[in-house]
C-alpha positions as CSV (number, residue, x, y, z in Angstrom):
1,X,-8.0,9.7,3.9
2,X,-10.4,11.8,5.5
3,X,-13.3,9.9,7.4
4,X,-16.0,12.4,5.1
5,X,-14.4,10.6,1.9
6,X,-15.0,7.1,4.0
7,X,-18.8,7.9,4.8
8,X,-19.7,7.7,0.8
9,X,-17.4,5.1,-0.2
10,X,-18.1,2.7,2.9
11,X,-20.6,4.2,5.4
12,X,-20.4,1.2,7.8
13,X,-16.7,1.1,8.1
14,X,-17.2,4.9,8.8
15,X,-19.2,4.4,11.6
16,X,-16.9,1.5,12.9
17,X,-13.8,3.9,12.4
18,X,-15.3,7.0,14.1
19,X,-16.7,5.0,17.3
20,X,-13.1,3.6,17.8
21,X,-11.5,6.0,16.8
22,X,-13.1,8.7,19.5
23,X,-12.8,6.6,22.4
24,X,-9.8,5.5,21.6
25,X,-9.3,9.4,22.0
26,X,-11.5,9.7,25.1
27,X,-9.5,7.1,26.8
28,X,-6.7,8.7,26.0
29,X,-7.7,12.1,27.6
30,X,-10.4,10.1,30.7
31,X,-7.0,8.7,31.5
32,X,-4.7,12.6,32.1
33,X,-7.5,13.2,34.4
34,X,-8.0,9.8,36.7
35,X,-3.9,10.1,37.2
36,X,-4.0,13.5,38.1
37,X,-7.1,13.4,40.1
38,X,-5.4,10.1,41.7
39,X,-2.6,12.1,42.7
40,X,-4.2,15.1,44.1
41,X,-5.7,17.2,41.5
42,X,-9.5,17.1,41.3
43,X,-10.2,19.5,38.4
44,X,-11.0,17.2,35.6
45,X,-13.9,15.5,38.4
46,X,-15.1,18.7,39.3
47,X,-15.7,19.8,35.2
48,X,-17.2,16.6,34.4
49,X,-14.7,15.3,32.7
50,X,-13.8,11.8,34.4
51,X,-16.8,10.5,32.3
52,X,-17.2,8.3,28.6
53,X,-19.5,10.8,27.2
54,X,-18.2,12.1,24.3
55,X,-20.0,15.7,23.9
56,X,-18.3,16.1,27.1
57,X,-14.7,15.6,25.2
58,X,-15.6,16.8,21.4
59,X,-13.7,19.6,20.4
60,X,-15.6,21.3,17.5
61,X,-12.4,22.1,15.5
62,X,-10.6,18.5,16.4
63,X,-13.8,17.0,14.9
64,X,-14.1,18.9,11.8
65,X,-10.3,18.4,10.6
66,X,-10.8,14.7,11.4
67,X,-13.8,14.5,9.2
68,X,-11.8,16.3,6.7
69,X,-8.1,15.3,6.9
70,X,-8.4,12.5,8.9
71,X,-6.7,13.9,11.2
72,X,-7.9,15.7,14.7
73,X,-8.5,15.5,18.4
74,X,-10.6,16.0,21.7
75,X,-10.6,18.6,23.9
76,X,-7.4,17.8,26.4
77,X,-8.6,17.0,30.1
78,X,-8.0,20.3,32.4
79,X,-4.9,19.6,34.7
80,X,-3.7,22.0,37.6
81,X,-0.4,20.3,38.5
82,X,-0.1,22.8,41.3
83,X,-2.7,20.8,43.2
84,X,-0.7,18.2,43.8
85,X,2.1,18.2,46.5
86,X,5.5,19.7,45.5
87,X,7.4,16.6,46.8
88,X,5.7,14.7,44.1
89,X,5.0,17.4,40.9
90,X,7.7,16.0,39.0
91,X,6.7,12.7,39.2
92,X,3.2,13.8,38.8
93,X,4.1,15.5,35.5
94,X,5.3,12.0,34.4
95,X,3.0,9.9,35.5
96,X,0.1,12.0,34.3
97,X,1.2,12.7,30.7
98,X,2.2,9.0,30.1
99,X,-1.0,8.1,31.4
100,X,-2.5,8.3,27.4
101,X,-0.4,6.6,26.5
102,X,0.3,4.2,28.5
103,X,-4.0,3.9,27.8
104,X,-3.9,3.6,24.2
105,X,-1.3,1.0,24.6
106,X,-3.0,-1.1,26.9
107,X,-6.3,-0.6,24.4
108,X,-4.4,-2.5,21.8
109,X,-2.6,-5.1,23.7
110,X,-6.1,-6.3,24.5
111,X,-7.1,-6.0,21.3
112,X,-4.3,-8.0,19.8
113,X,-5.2,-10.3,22.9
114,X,-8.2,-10.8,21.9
115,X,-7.3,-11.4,17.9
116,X,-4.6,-13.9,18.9
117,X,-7.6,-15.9,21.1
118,X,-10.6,-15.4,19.3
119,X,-8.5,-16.2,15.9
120,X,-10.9,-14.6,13.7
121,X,-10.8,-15.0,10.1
122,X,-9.7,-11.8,8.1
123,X,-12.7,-11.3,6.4
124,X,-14.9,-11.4,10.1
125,X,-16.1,-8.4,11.2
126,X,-14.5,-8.9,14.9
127,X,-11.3,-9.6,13.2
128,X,-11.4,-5.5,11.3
129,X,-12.7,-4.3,14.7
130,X,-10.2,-5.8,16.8
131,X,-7.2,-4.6,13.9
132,X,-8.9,-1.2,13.6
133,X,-9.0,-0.9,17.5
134,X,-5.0,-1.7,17.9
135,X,-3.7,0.4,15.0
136,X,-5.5,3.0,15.9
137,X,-4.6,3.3,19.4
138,X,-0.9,2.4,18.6
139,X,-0.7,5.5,16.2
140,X,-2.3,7.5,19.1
141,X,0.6,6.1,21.2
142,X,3.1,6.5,19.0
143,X,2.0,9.9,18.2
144,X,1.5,11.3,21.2
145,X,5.2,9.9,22.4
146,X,6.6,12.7,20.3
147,X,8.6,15.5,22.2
148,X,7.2,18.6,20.7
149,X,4.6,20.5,22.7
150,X,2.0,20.3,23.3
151,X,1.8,16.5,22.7
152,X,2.6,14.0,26.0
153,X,6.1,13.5,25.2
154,X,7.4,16.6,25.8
155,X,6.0,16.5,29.1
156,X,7.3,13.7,29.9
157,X,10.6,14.7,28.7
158,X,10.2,17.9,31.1
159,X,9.6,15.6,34.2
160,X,13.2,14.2,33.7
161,X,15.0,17.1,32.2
162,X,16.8,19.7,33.7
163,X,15.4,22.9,33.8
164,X,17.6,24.8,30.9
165,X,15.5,22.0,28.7
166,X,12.3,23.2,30.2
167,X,12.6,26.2,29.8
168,X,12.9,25.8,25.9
169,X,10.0,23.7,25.8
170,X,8.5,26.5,27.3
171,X,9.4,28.7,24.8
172,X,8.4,26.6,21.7
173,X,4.8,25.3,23.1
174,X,3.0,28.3,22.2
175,X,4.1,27.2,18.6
176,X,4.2,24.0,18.7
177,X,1.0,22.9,17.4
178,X,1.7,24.5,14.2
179,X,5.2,22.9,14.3
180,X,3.6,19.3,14.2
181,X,1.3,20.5,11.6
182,X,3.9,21.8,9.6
183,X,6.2,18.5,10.1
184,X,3.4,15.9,9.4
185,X,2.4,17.8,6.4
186,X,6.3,17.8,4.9
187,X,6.1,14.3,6.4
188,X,9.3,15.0,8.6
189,X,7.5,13.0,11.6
190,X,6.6,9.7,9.5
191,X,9.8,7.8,10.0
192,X,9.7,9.0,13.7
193,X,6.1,7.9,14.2
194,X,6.7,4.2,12.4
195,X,10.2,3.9,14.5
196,X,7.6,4.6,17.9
197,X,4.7,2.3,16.2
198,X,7.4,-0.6,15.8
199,X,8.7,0.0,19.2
200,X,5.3,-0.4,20.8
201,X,4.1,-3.1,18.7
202,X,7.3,-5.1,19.8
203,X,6.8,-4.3,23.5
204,X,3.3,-5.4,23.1
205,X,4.5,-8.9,21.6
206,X,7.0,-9.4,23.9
207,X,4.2,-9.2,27.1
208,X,2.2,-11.5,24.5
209,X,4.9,-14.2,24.1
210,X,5.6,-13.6,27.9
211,X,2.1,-14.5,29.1
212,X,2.0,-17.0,25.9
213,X,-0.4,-15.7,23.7
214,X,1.4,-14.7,20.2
């Protein structure tokens, strides 16, 4: 459902949803460019992008399909992997586009930390924050793992696969976009996406139990 649909029918729920939502997002994006910046590459800190404001990260399409379809995005962090020593680009291809990800999942661990603490009651308004805040990020996660381009997981496929791979990642990232439109509206990517959401939400349990919380 789209969040405009959500803004009549519940406006503070909309407001809850949009703030996690985003910075869920901007973490997501704040996180591309600390790891490449970390690693050599200072572009995102020189455009003023290694900051939590979020006009610095809207993207005006991204925002308007997400008020209408629910579904959208922020404009990604600007990374020149070429600014970071040769010995270590594939590993910085890696490490910087599982950085996201590895964000959003760290966003709802503590959040299910925090649930499995606190032990709010269902109807408590920490209790839908906190629940929001971890499915949210764990779709993002889950989502983003998906290697199509442009999303993280091809990238991170490309870090470990040979370069006959690449090259047809390459080939298909100019289209991509519309590829992952075009699945998730004929729903193709569902079962994927819930098979990634279950894998992450086990993970995320099994540091839970570890530490033993859950």
């Amino acid at each position: 459902m789209g969040l405009i649909k959500l803004l009549f029918s519940d406006p503070a729920a909309f407001v809850m949803l949009s703030v996690l939502l985003l910075y869920s997002v901007i973490f997501h994006e704040l996180a591309h460019g600390w790891v490449a910046y970390k690693m050599g590459d200072p572009t995102a800190k020189m455009l003023g992008r290694l900051t939590l404001n979020p006009v610095k990260h809207l993207d005006p399409l991204g925002t308007l399909l997400l008020l209408i379809i629910g579904f959208g995005w922020a404009k990604p962090v600007p990374v020149n992997l070429g600014n970071i020593p040769i010995d270590k680009r594939r590993k910085g291809i890696i490490l910087v586009s599982a950085a996201g990800i590895t964000a959003n999942i760290i966003c709802a661990f503590i959040a299910l930390l925090l649930l499995q603490l606190l032990a709010p009651g269902r109807d408590d308004i920490m209790y839908k924050i906190l629940n929001l805040l971890a499915y949210i990020n764990i779709l993002l996660a889950a989502f983003n793992l998906i290697p199509i381009p442009p999303l993280d997981g091809s990238k991170i496929l490309m870090g470990f696969a040979p370069q006959s791979v690449n090259r047809v990642l390459n080939q298909v990232e100019p289209f991509g976009f519309f590829i992952v439109i075009g699945l998730l509206y004929l729903g193709f990517l569902n079962p994927v996406i819930e098979v990634l959401q279950d894998v992450i939400v086990n993970f995320i349990s099994l540091i839970l139990h570890a530490i033993g919380v859950g």
